[in-house]
N, C-alpha and C positions, 0 to 999 in steps of 0.2 A: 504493500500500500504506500509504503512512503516514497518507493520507486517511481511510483507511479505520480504523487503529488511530484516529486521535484523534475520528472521528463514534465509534466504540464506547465511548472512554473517558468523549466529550461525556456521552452516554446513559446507563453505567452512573453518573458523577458525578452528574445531574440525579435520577435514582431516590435514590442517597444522603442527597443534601440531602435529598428531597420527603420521606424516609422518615423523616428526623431532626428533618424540621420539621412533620410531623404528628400522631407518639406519642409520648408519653411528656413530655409539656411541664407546666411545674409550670403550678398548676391544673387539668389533666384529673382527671375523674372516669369509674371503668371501672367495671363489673357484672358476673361471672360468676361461674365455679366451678369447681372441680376437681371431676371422677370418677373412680375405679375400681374393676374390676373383674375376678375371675377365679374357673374352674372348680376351683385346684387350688393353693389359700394354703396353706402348710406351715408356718407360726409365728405362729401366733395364742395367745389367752395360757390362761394356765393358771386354769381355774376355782377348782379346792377340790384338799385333799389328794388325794385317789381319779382326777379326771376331767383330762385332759388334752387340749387341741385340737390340733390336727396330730399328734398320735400315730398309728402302724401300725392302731389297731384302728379307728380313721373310716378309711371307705371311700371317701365322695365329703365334697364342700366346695365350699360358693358361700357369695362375699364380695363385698361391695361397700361403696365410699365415695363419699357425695356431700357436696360441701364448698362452700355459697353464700360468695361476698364481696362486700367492697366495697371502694374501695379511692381513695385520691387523692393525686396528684402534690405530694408539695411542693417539689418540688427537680426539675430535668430530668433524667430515666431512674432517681427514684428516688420509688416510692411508699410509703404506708402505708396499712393498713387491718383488717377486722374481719371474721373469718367466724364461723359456727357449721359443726356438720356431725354427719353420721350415716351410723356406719357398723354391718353387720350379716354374722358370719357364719352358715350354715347348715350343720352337719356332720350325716352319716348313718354312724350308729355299723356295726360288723358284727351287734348285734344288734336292729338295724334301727327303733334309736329314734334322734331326732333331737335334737339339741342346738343350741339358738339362743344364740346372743350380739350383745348389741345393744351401742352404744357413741355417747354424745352427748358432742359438745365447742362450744362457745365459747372465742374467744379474739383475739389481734391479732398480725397480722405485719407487714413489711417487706419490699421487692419494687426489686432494683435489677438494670437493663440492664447486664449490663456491658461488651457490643460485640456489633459488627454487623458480622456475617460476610457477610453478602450483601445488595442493598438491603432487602430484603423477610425476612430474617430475622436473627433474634438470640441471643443467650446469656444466662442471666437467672440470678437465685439469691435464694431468698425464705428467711429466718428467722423464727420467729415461736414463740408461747408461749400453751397452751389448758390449760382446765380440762377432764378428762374424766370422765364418769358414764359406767362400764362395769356390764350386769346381763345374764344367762345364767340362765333361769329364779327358781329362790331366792334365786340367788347375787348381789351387787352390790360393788360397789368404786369409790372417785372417786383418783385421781390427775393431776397437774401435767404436762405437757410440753410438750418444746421440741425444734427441729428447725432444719435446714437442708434446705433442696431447691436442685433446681438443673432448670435447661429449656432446652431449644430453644423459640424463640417466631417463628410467621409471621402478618404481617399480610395477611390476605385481606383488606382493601378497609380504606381510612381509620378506621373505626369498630370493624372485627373482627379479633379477635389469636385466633389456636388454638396452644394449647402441648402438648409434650411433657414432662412431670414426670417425674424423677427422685425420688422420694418421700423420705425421711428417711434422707438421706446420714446426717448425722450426729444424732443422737436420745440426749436426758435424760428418764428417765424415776423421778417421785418414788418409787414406789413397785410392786411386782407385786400380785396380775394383773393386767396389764394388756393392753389389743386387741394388740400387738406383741411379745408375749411376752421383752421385753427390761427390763432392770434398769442402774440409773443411767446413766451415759456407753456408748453402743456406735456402731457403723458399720455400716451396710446392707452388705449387699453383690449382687454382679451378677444373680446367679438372685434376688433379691428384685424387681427392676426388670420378669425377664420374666415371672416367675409373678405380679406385680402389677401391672401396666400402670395408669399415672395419665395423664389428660390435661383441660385447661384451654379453654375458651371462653371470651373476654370482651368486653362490650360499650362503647365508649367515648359516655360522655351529650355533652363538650362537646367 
Protein backbone atom coordinates (compact mmCIF):
# COMPACT_ATOMS: atom_id res chain seq x y z
CA UNK A 1 0.00 0.00 0.00
CA UNK A 2 2.53 2.58 0.73
CA UNK A 3 4.17 1.48 -2.61
CA UNK A 4 1.50 2.29 -4.12
CA UNK A 5 0.79 5.88 -2.36
CA UNK A 6 4.30 7.12 -3.09
CA UNK A 7 4.20 5.63 -7.36
CA UNK A 8 0.94 8.12 -7.20
CA UNK A 9 2.48 10.85 -5.35
CA UNK A 10 5.81 10.15 -7.71
CA UNK A 11 3.33 10.83 -10.61
CA UNK A 12 1.19 13.56 -9.41
CA UNK A 13 4.60 15.57 -8.26
CA UNK A 14 6.39 14.88 -11.81
CA UNK A 15 2.83 16.50 -13.66
CA UNK A 16 3.42 19.42 -11.16
CA UNK A 17 6.85 20.36 -11.90
CA UNK A 18 6.26 19.48 -15.86
CA UNK A 19 3.28 21.86 -15.40
CA UNK A 20 5.28 24.63 -13.69
CA UNK A 21 8.11 24.37 -15.91
CA UNK A 22 6.27 24.79 -19.09
CA UNK A 23 3.72 27.88 -18.73
CA UNK A 24 3.81 30.76 -17.69
CA UNK A 25 7.98 31.34 -17.66
CA UNK A 26 9.11 34.96 -18.14
CA UNK A 27 9.67 35.32 -21.64
CA UNK A 28 6.66 33.36 -23.14
CA UNK A 29 4.71 34.95 -25.41
CA UNK A 30 0.63 33.69 -25.79
CA UNK A 31 -2.20 34.77 -28.43
CA UNK A 32 -5.79 34.57 -27.83
CA UNK A 33 -8.83 35.91 -26.80
CA UNK A 34 -11.68 36.07 -24.67
CA UNK A 35 -15.41 35.55 -25.92
CA UNK A 36 -18.96 35.96 -24.85
CA UNK A 37 -21.87 35.26 -25.28
CA UNK A 38 -25.69 35.06 -24.48
CA UNK A 39 -29.44 34.97 -25.48
CA UNK A 40 -30.75 36.99 -22.51
CA UNK A 41 -28.13 40.11 -21.09
CA UNK A 42 -30.29 42.15 -18.65
CA UNK A 43 -27.90 45.35 -18.11
CA UNK A 44 -26.72 46.74 -20.94
CA UNK A 45 -26.55 50.52 -20.99
CA UNK A 46 -28.65 53.09 -21.40
CA UNK A 47 -28.84 54.83 -24.60
CA UNK A 48 -30.75 58.46 -24.54
CA UNK A 49 -33.22 59.81 -22.19
CA UNK A 50 -36.48 57.96 -23.72
CA UNK A 51 -34.62 54.34 -24.69
CA UNK A 52 -33.42 51.83 -22.25
CA UNK A 53 -31.77 48.26 -22.99
CA UNK A 54 -32.78 45.53 -20.64
CA UNK A 55 -36.00 47.03 -19.83
CA UNK A 56 -39.43 44.92 -19.77
CA UNK A 57 -40.52 46.27 -23.15
CA UNK A 58 -37.34 44.26 -25.22
CA UNK A 59 -38.59 41.07 -25.70
CA UNK A 60 -35.43 39.03 -26.86
CA UNK A 61 -31.49 40.03 -26.77
CA UNK A 62 -28.33 38.69 -28.30
CA UNK A 63 -24.88 39.95 -27.10
CA UNK A 64 -21.72 39.02 -27.60
CA UNK A 65 -17.93 39.82 -26.89
CA UNK A 66 -14.85 39.18 -28.71
CA UNK A 67 -11.73 40.37 -27.03
CA UNK A 68 -8.08 39.53 -29.30
CA UNK A 69 -4.63 39.79 -27.02
CA UNK A 70 -1.56 39.59 -26.62
CA UNK A 71 0.31 39.17 -24.03
CA UNK A 72 4.07 38.38 -22.44
CA UNK A 73 5.77 36.98 -19.47
CA UNK A 74 7.86 39.15 -17.68
CA UNK A 75 8.12 37.67 -14.47
CA UNK A 76 7.19 33.70 -13.80
CA UNK A 77 3.10 33.22 -13.76
CA UNK A 78 2.94 36.97 -14.28
CA UNK A 79 2.02 38.44 -17.79
CA UNK A 80 1.29 41.60 -19.49
CA UNK A 81 -0.28 42.70 -22.51
CA UNK A 82 -2.64 44.54 -25.01
CA UNK A 83 -6.01 43.79 -26.42
CA UNK A 84 -8.64 45.59 -28.52
CA UNK A 85 -12.34 44.01 -28.80
CA UNK A 86 -15.99 44.35 -29.98
CA UNK A 87 -18.74 43.92 -28.44
CA UNK A 88 -22.54 44.03 -29.86
CA UNK A 89 -25.99 43.85 -28.41
CA UNK A 90 -29.04 43.06 -30.54
CA UNK A 91 -32.52 43.88 -28.74
CA UNK A 92 -36.04 43.25 -30.21
CA UNK A 93 -38.39 45.89 -28.94
CA UNK A 94 -42.22 44.73 -28.33
CA UNK A 95 -42.82 46.96 -31.09
CA UNK A 96 -41.00 44.94 -33.03
CA UNK A 97 -38.16 47.27 -34.18
CA UNK A 98 -34.67 46.47 -33.22
CA UNK A 99 -32.07 48.21 -31.44
CA UNK A 100 -28.31 47.72 -32.12
CA UNK A 101 -25.52 48.64 -29.93
CA UNK A 102 -22.02 48.33 -30.90
CA UNK A 103 -19.02 48.90 -28.57
CA UNK A 104 -15.18 49.05 -29.54
CA UNK A 105 -12.30 49.12 -26.99
CA UNK A 106 -8.43 49.03 -26.96
CA UNK A 107 -6.46 48.97 -24.03
CA UNK A 108 -3.72 46.97 -21.69
CA UNK A 109 -3.86 44.40 -18.80
CA UNK A 110 -2.03 42.25 -16.45
CA UNK A 111 -2.57 38.43 -16.10
CA UNK A 112 -1.10 36.61 -12.85
CA UNK A 113 -1.38 32.69 -11.93
CA UNK A 114 -1.84 32.71 -8.64
CA UNK A 115 -1.96 28.62 -7.80
CA UNK A 116 -2.29 25.48 -9.01
CA UNK A 117 -4.89 23.53 -7.82
CA UNK A 118 -4.32 20.46 -9.89
CA UNK A 119 -1.30 19.73 -12.20
CA UNK A 120 -3.02 20.64 -15.30
CA UNK A 121 -5.12 23.41 -13.85
CA UNK A 122 -5.03 26.92 -12.29
CA UNK A 123 -6.57 30.09 -10.66
CA UNK A 124 -5.63 33.27 -12.51
CA UNK A 125 -6.91 37.04 -12.02
CA UNK A 126 -6.29 39.63 -14.88
CA UNK A 127 -6.71 43.66 -14.22
CA UNK A 128 -6.58 45.98 -16.93
CA UNK A 129 -7.62 49.42 -18.39
CA UNK A 130 -9.59 50.37 -22.03
CA UNK A 131 -10.71 53.10 -23.84
CA UNK A 132 -14.35 52.40 -25.15
CA UNK A 133 -16.22 53.83 -28.30
CA UNK A 134 -19.97 52.99 -27.52
CA UNK A 135 -22.64 53.81 -30.73
CA UNK A 136 -26.45 52.56 -30.95
CA UNK A 137 -27.61 53.99 -34.16
CA UNK A 138 -27.56 58.04 -33.76
CA UNK A 139 -26.51 57.76 -30.43
CA UNK A 140 -22.44 57.40 -29.50
CA UNK A 141 -20.57 57.84 -26.33
CA UNK A 142 -16.43 57.18 -25.54
CA UNK A 143 -15.71 56.24 -21.93
CA UNK A 144 -12.41 54.97 -19.74
CA UNK A 145 -12.57 51.56 -17.81
CA UNK A 146 -11.02 49.39 -15.62
CA UNK A 147 -11.75 45.93 -14.23
CA UNK A 148 -10.74 42.81 -12.46
CA UNK A 149 -11.42 39.30 -13.67
CA UNK A 150 -10.62 36.28 -12.39
CA UNK A 151 -10.59 32.39 -14.17
CA UNK A 152 -10.14 28.89 -13.90
CA UNK A 153 -7.38 28.06 -16.52
CA UNK A 154 -6.54 24.35 -18.03
CA UNK A 155 -3.66 23.50 -20.04
CA UNK A 156 -4.74 21.10 -22.99
CA UNK A 157 -1.29 20.33 -24.29
CA UNK A 158 2.18 22.47 -23.72
CA UNK A 159 1.17 25.28 -26.07
CA UNK A 160 -2.85 25.51 -25.38
CA UNK A 161 -4.50 27.04 -22.12
CA UNK A 162 -8.68 27.35 -22.27
CA UNK A 163 -10.08 29.47 -19.45
CA UNK A 164 -13.05 30.15 -17.77
CA UNK A 165 -13.65 34.17 -17.12
CA UNK A 166 -15.29 35.41 -14.43
CA UNK A 167 -15.83 38.81 -16.20
CA UNK A 168 -15.80 42.36 -14.28
CA UNK A 169 -15.64 41.28 -10.76
CA UNK A 170 -14.93 44.55 -10.00
CA UNK A 171 -15.55 47.44 -12.64
CA UNK A 172 -14.80 51.61 -12.81
CA UNK A 173 -16.58 53.08 -15.14
CA UNK A 174 -15.67 57.04 -16.20
CA UNK A 175 -18.76 57.86 -17.33
CA UNK A 176 -22.61 56.58 -18.52
CA UNK A 177 -23.98 55.11 -21.07
CA UNK A 178 -22.03 52.89 -21.12
CA UNK A 179 -22.06 48.78 -22.74
CA UNK A 180 -22.44 47.61 -18.61
CA UNK A 181 -24.80 49.99 -17.65
CA UNK A 182 -22.83 50.76 -14.46
CA UNK A 183 -21.51 54.16 -13.02
CA UNK A 184 -18.08 54.71 -11.26
CA UNK A 185 -16.91 51.82 -8.70
CA UNK A 186 -19.58 48.64 -8.78
CA UNK A 187 -19.21 44.74 -8.39
CA UNK A 188 -20.77 42.17 -10.61
CA UNK A 189 -22.53 39.87 -9.23
CA UNK A 190 -23.40 35.99 -9.77
CA UNK A 191 -26.47 35.94 -12.22
CA UNK A 192 -24.05 38.34 -14.33
CA UNK A 193 -21.54 35.27 -14.80
CA UNK A 194 -24.42 32.98 -15.93
CA UNK A 195 -26.54 35.13 -18.17
CA UNK A 196 -22.99 36.12 -19.55
CA UNK A 197 -20.74 33.37 -19.99
CA UNK A 198 -16.90 34.55 -20.90
CA UNK A 199 -14.39 32.18 -21.86
CA UNK A 200 -10.56 32.21 -23.13
CA UNK A 201 -8.34 30.25 -25.75
CA UNK A 202 -4.62 30.90 -25.81
CA UNK A 203 -1.85 30.09 -27.93
CA UNK A 204 1.76 29.96 -26.58
CA UNK A 205 4.52 31.07 -29.69
CA UNK A 206 7.69 30.08 -27.58
Amino acid sequence: MKTFFSIVFSILFSFTVTGQDSNFQKGEVWLGSTFGFTFQDQEIARLNEEIYLGQPELESQLAFQFIPKIEYAVFNKFLVGTHLGFSMNIAESDSSSNLNLQNYKAGIHARYYIVQLLPKLFVQSEIGFNYNYLQADENHNSYFKSYLDAGISFNISQYWLASLTFKDILTYHSEEPNFDNRSDFSNNNFSDFINFPHFSIMFRFN
